[in-house]
C-alpha positions as CSV (number, residue, x, y, z in Angstrom):
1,X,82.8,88.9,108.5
2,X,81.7,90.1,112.1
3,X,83.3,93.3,113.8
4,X,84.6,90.7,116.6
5,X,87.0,89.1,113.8
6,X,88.2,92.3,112.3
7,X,89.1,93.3,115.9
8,X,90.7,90.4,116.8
9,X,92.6,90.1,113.4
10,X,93.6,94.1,114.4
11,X,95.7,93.2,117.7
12,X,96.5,89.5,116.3
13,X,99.9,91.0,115.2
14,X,102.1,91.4,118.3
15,X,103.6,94.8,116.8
16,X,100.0,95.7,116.5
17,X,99.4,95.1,120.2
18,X,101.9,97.1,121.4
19,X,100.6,99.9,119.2
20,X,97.7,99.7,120.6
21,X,99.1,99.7,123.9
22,X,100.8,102.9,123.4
23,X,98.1,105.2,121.7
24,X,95.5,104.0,124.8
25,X,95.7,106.8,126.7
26,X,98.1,109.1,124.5
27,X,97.6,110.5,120.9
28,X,100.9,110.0,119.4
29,X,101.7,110.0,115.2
30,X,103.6,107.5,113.1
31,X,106.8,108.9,113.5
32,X,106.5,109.1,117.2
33,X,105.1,105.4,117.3
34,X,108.2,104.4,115.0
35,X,110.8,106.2,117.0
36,X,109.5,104.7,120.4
37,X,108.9,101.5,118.7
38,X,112.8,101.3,116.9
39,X,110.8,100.8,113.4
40,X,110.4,101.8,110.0
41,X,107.9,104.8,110.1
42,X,106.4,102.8,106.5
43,X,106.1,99.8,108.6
44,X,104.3,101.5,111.6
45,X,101.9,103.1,109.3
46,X,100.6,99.9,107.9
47,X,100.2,98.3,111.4
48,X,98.7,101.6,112.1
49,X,96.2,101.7,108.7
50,X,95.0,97.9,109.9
51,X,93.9,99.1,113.4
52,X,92.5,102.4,112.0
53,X,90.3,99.9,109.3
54,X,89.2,98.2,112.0
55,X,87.5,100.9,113.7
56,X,89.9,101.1,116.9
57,X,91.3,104.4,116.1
58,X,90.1,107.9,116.7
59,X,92.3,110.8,115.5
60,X,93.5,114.4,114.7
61,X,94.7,115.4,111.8
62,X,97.2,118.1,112.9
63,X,99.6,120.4,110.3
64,X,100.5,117.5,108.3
65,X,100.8,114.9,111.3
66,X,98.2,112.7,112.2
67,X,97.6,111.6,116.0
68,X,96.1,108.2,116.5
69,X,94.8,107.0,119.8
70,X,92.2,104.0,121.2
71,X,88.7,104.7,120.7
72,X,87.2,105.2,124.2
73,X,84.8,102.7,123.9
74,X,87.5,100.5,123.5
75,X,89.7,101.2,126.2
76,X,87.8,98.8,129.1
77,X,88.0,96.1,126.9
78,X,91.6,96.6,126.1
79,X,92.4,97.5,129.8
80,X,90.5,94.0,130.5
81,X,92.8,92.0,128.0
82,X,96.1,93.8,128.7
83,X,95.3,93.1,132.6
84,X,94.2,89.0,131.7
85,X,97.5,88.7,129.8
86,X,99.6,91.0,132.4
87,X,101.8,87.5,133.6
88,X,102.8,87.2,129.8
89,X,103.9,90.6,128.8
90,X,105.7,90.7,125.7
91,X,109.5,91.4,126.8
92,X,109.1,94.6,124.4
93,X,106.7,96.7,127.1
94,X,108.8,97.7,129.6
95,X,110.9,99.0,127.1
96,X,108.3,100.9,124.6
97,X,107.1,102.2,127.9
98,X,110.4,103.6,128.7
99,X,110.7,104.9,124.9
100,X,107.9,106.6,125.3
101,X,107.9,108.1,128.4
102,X,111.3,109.8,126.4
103,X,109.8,110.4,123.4
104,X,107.0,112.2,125.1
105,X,109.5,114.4,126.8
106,X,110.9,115.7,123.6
107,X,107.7,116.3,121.9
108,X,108.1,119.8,122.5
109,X,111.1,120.6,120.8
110,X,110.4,118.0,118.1
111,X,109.2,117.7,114.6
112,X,105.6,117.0,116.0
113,X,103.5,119.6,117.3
114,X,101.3,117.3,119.2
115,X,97.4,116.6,119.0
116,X,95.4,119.6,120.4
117,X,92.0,117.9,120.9
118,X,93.0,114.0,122.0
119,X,94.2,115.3,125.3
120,X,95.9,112.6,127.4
121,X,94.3,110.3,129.4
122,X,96.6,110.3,132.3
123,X,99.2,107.7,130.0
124,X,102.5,109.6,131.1
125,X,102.0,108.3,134.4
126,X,100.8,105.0,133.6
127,X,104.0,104.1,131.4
128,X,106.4,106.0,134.1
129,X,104.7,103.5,137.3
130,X,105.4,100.5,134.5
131,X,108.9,101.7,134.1
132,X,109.2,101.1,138.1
């Protein structure tokens, strides 16, 4: 099987796109991802383990969270295909956007310490100017 059908089969699952949507340009972990995403964290986690097996996925292990976000290498490619398919965005977007601009807000305070080496790549004001 070629690395171009192991991607593909990796954001062929719309719950799987918007994953990787979200973890772009911010390191967020499974419970994040499931509270912005209004899902099951177990459920998250596999979508999560199918992108990660795919080779899409850097992260940082951190206490006992884990922080997933796009491999830089990826993230033209993505930006390419989220920009291509930008007329038919999934109704969801706006929405995780909006969950996650929140979510990010209360990171702080929460459960989740946050990743200390996958800084953000300027996603906070990327999903705030989609929320617009």
């Amino acid at each position: 099987m070629t690395n171009a059908v192991i991607f593909a089969r990796a954001l062929a699952d719309p719950t799987r796109w918007r994953i990787a949507r979200l973890v772009m340009h911010e390191a967020l972990c499974v419970c994040e991802l499931a509270d912005i995403l209004g899902m099951p964290q177990s459920s998250v986690s596999s979508h999560v383990q199918v992108i990660r097996k795919a080779g899409l996925l850097e992260s940082e292990k951190c206490e006992k969270w884990t922080y997933f976000r796009i491999e830089g290498k990826y993230l033209k490619l993505l930006g390419t295909l989220e920009k291509f398919f930008e007329e038919t965005n999934e109704p969801e977007w706006e929405r995780d956007a909006e969950n996650a601009v929140a979510r990010l807000k209360t990171r702080e305070g929460s459960c989740c310490p946050g990743p200390q080496k996958l800084r953000p790549r300027n996603r906070l004001k990327s999903l705030t100017s989609n929320c617009s």
